[in-house]
C-alpha positions as CSV (number, residue, x, y, z in Angstrom):
1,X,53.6,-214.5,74.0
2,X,50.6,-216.5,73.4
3,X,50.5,-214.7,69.8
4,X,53.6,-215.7,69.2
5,X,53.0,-219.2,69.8
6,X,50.0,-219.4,67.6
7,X,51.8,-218.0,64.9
8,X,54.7,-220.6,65.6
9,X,52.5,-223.3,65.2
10,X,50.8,-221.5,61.8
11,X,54.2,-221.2,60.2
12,X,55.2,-225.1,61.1
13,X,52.5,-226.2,59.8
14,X,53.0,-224.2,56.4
15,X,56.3,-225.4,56.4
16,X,55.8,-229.1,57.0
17,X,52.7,-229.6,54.7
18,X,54.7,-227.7,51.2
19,X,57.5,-230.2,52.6
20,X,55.0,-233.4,52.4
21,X,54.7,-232.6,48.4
22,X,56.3,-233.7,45.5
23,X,56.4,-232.6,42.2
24,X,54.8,-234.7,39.4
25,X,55.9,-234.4,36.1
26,X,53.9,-236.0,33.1
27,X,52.6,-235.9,29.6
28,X,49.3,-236.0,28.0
29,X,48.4,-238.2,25.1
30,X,46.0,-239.1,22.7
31,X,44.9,-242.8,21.9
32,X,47.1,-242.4,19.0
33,X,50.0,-241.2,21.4
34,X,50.2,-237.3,19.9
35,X,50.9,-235.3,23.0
36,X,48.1,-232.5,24.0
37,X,48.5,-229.3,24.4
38,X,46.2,-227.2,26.5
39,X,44.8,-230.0,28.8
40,X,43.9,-229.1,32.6
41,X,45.5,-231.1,35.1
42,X,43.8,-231.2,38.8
43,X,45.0,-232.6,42.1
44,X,42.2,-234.3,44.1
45,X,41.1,-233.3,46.7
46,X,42.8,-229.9,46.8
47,X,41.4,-228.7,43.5
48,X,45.3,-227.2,42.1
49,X,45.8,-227.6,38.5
50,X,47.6,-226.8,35.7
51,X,47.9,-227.0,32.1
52,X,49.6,-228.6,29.6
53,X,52.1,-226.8,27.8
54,X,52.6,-226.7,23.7
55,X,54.3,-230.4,24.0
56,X,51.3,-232.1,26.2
57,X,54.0,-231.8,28.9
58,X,52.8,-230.4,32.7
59,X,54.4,-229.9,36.3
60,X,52.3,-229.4,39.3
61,X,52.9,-230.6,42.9
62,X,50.7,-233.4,45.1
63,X,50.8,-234.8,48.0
64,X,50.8,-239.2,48.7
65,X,47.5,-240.3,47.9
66,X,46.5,-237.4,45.6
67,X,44.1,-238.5,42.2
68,X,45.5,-236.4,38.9
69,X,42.6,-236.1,36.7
């Protein structure tokens, strides 16, 4: 029973902290606004990232209060 609770609690948590994030959508420029491919995207403080696709465009999920870099 009391493993049963613990793992309860595990799986609530899982659940309610993918359900605190949100997807962030963006594109990545130059200064002379030509879009860059290939750029890594990070979320701060969790260290996630991603890269840009062929059309400077990326998708990646945060959380409130999360820094892109």
């Amino acid at each position: 029973m009391k493993h049963s609770i613990i793992l309860l609690v595990f799986v609530l948590h899982l659940f309610f902290a993918y359900e605190s994030k949100a997807q962030v959508t963006g594109l990545v420029t130059d200064a002379n606004r030509l879009p860059l491919p290939n750029v890594h995207v990070v979320v701060s403080p969790t260290g996630w990232g991603t890269q840009t696709d062929a059309d400077g465009r990326f998708r990646i999920y945060a959380q409130p209060g999360n820094v892109l870099h």
